[in-house]
C-alpha positions in Angstrom: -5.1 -77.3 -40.3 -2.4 -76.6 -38.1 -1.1 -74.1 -39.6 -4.8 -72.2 -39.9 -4.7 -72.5 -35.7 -1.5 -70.9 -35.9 -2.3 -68.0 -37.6 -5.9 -67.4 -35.7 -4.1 -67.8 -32.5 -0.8 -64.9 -33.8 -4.1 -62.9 -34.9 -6.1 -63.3 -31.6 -2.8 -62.2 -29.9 -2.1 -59.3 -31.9 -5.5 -57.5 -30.9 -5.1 -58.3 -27.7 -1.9 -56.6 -27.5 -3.7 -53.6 -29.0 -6.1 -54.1 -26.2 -3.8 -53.4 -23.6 -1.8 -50.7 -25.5 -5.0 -49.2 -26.0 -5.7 -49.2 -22.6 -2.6 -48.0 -21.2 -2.6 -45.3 -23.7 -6.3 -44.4 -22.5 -4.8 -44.0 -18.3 -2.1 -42.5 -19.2 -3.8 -40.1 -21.2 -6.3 -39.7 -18.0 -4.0 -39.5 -15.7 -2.3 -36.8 -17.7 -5.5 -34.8 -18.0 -6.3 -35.5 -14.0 -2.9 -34.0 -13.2 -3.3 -30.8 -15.1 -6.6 -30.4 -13.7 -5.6 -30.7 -10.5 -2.8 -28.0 -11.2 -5.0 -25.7 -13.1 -7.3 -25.4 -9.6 -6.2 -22.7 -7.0 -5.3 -23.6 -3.9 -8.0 -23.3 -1.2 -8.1 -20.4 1.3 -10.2 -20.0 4.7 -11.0 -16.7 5.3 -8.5 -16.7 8.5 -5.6 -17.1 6.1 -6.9 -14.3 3.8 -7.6 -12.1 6.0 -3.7 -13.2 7.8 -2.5 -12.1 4.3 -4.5 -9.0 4.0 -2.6 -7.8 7.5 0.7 -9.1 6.0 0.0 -7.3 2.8 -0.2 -4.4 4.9 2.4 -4.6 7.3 4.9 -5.0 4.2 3.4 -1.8 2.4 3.6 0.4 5.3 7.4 -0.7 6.4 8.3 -0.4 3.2 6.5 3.3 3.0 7.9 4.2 6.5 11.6 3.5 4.5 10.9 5.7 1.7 9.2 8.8 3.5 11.2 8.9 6.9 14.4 9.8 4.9 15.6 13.5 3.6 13.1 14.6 0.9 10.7 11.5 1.4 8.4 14.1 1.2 9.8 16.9 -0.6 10.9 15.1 -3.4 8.2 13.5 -4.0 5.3 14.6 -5.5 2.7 12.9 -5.0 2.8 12.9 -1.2 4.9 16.9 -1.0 3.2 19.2 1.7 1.9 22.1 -0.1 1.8 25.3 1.3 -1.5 25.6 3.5 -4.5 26.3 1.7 -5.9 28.1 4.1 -3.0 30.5 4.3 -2.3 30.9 0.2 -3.0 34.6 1.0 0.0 34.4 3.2 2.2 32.9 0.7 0.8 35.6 -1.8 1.7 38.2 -0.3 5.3 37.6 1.3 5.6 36.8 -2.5 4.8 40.4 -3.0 6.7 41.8 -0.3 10.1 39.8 -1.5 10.1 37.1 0.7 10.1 34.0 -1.3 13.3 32.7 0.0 11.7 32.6 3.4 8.5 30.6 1.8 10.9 28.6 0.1 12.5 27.5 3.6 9.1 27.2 5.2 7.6 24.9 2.5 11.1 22.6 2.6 10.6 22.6 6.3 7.2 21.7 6.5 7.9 18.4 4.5 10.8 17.9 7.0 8.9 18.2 9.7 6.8 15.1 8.0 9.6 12.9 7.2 10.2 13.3 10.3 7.1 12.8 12.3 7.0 9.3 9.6 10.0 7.9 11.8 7.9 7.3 14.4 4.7 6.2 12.6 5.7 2.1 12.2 4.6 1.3 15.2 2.0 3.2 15.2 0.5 2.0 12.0 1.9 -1.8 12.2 -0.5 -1.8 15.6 -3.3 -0.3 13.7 -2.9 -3.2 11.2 -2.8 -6.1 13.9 -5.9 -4.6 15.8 -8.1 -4.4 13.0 -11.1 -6.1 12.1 -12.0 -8.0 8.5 -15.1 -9.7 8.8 -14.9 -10.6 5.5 -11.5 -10.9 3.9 -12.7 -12.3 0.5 -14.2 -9.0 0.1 -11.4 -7.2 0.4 -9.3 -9.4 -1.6 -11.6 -9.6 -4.6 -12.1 -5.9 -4.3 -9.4 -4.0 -6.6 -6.7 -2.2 -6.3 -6.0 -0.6 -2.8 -9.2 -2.1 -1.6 -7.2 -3.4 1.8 -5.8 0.3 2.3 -8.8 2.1 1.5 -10.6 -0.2 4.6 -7.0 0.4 6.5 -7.8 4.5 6.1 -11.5 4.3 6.8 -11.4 2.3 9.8 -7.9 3.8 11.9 -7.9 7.5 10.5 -9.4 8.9 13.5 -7.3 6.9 16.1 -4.1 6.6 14.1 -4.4 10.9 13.8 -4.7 10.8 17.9 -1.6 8.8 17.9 0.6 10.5 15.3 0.0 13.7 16.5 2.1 14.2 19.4 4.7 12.4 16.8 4.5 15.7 14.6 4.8 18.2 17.5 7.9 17.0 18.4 8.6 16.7 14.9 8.0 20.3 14.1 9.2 21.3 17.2 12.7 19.3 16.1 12.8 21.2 12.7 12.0 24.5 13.8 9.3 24.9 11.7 7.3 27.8 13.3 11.0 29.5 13.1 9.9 29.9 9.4 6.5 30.3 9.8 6.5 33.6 12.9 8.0 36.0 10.0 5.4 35.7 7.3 2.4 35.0 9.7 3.4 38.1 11.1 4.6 40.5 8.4 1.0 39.0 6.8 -1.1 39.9 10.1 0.7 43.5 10.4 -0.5 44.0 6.7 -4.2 43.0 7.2 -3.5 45.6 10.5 -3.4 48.3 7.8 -6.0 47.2 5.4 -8.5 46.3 8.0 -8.2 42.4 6.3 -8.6 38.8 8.5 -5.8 37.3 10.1 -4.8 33.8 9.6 -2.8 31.3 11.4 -3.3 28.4 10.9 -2.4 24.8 13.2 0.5 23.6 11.6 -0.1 20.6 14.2 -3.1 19.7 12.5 -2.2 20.1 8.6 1.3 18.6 9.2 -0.1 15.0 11.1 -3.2 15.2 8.7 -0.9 15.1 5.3 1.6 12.7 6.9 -0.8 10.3 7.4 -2.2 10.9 3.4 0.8 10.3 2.0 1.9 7.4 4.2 -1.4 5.8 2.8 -1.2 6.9 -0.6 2.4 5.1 -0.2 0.6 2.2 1.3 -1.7 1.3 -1.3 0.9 1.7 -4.2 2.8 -1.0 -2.2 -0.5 -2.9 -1.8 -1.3 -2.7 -5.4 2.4 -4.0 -6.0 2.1 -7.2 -3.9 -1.6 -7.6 -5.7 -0.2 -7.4 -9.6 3.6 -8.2 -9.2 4.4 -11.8 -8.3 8.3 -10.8 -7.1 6.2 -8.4 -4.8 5.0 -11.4 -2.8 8.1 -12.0 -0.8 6.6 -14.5 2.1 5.0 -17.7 0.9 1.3 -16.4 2.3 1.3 -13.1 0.0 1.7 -15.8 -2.8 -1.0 -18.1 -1.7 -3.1 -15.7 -0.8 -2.7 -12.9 -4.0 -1.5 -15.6 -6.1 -5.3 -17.0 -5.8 -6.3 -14.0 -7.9 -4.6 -14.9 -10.9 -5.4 -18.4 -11.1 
């Protein structure tokens, strides 16, 4: 009889070991699944830190653009920003061509992409104020809307006043690289040709085309260095950019 007790009581033990195995297994199994949960969720944003990294985001692209453009051949070099010719004075660049000038249009068209690498030295501040005044009503927006989104809203809303600003910028500029030293010969050996064929003269502001392509290629620069920050994690150099684009990957 004894030794039946014995082995009901070692049986009754046994399971209840189990029990509590069991049940430690079963929390720490929870707990687990709890923690990677939690992990797995991104972190929360108000709009006011959004819309703080949407200005950062900004502020980082254009420094960084400023660096690249301000310097000898910024411009030139590059082609997706280089200052073409003026369209409206192709007739001009035809014919000097035609008379034998095309080291002269050579000169010109190197100097009017001086003359915006220039002008770009003084455009940070410009810009960077642009960037602190502007409005976002809603950042979320912005932030889920693609590539460039925060540039494109940048362009829209400060063209007009950041064009005012920059353009005394690029008459100094132009008037520090001598630009119209390269333009007075062709503009006039092309006005003294349409004298004799009874054609229209052209001369066209410099002022106006020079500020007017600065400013599209420092945007174009902008949003490439926007779209960096939004798709390359290494691109998020402060700890906001991270929690802020890092939300969109999550």
């Amino acid at each position: 009889m004894l030794k039946h007790g014995c082995f009901l009581f070692t049986i009754l033990l046994v399971l209840s070991s189990c029990d509590v195995l069991n049940k430690a297994a079963s929390d720490a199994a929870n707990n687990f699944m709890n923690e990677g949960s939690s992990d797995a969720q991104p972190p929360s944003l108000t709009n006011s830190e959004v819309i703080s990294g949407l200005r950062e985001a900004l502020s980082v692209g254009i420094e960084n653009s400023v660096s690249i453009t301000s310097v000898t051949d910024g411009f030139l070099s590059n082609n997706d920003i280089r200052l073409p010719f003026p369209p409206d004075a192709l007739k001009v660049k035809e014919k000097a061509l035609d008379l034998g000038l095309g080291d002269q249009v050579q000169k010109f068209e190197t100097t009017l992409n001086r003359a915006a690498e220039e002008a770009c030295k003084e455009a940070l501040p410009i810009f960077k104020k642009a960037i602190i005044d502007m409005s976002l009503s809603d950042g979320f927006a912005i932030l889920n809307g693609g590539n460039g989104a925060a540039t494109k809203y940048l362009k829209q809303q400060t063209t007009e006043s950041l064009t005012s600003a920059f353009s005394p910028k690029v008459k100094a500029a132009i008037s520090k690289v001598k630009l119209t030293d390269y333009w007075t010969p062709l503009i006039n050996k092309y006005n003294t040709a349409m004298i004799l064929t009874g054609g229209e003269k052209i001369n066209p502001d410099l002022d106006v085309f020079v500020t007017q392509k600065a400013i599209e290629g420092l945007f174009f620069m902008v949003e490439a260095e926007e779209n960096k920050i939004r798709l390359d994690p290494l691109a998020r150099v402060t700890d906001l950019l991270s929690k802020v684009f890092g939300s969109l990957t999550n």
